[in-house]
N, C-alpha and C positions, 0 to 999 in steps of 0.2 A: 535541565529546566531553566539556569540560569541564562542561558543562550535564547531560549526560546521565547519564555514568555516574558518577555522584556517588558511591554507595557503595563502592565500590575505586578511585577513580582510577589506583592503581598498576599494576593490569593492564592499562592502555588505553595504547598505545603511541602515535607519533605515524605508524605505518604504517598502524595500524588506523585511526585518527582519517581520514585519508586513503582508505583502502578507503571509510569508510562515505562521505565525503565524492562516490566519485565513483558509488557505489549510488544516492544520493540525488540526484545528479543523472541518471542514467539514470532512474530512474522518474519521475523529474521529465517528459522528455523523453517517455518510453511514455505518461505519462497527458494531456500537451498533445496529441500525435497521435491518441490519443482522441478527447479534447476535439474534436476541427477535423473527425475520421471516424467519429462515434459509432457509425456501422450499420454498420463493419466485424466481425465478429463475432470473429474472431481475435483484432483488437487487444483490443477490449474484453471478452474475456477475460482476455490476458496482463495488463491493465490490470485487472482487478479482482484476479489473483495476487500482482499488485506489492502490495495492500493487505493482502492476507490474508497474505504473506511479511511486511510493516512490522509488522504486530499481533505475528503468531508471536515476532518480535526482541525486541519493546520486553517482552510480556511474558515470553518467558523471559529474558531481563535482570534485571528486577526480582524475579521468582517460584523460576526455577531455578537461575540463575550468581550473584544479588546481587549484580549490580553497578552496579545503578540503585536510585535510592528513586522514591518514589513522589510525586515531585515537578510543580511545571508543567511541567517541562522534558519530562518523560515524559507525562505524564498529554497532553497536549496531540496528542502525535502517536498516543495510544492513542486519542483521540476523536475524531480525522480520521479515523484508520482505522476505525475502528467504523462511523461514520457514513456515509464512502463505501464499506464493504463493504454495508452495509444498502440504499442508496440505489442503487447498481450493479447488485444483487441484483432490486430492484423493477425499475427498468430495464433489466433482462434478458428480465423477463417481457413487456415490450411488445416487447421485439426478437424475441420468440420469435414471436409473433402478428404483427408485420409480414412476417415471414418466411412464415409460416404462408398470409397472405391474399395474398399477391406471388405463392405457390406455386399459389392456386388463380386468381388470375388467368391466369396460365402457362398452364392445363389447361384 
């Protein structure tokens, strides 16, 4: 949290500090089970919400609360998010068509 919320530090408690701590490892944990079960469509949904809730934080932090700058400490988890929402995204559309051609093997 020190890295992070560099522009107020004083609002950042050590309870929060630990909240985000064990946020961050739950998505941790959602995105390896991904990882290991990509064609589950569920997970890899909740898995790509986990990135798109990461983004929503970091920049309202920085844009609406001020309480982040705009630092590598920030910048860095705003372009993993970016990048794995973009890239989940495209990989969504092949899950959609694998789904799609399974369903007409089905029939």
């Amino acid at each position: 949290s020190e890295k992070l919320y560099t522009a107020s530090p004083g609002l950042v408690n050590g309870l929060q500090a630990r909240t985000f701590g064990v946020w961050t490892l739950l998505s941790s944990v959602i995105r390896c089970l991904c990882a290991v079960d990509i064609r589950n469509r569920t997970l890899y949904h909740i898995t790509l919400f986990t990135f798109f809730l990461a983004l929503a934080h970091f920049l309202s932090e920085v844009f609406i609360y001020h309480t982040a700058a705009l630092t590598i400490g920030v910048m860095a988890p705003l372009m993993v998010a970016s990048f794995s929402i973009l890239g989940m995204l495209i990989g969504l559309q092949y899950l959609e068509v694998e789904a799609l051609s399974q369903n007409k093997k089905k029939n």
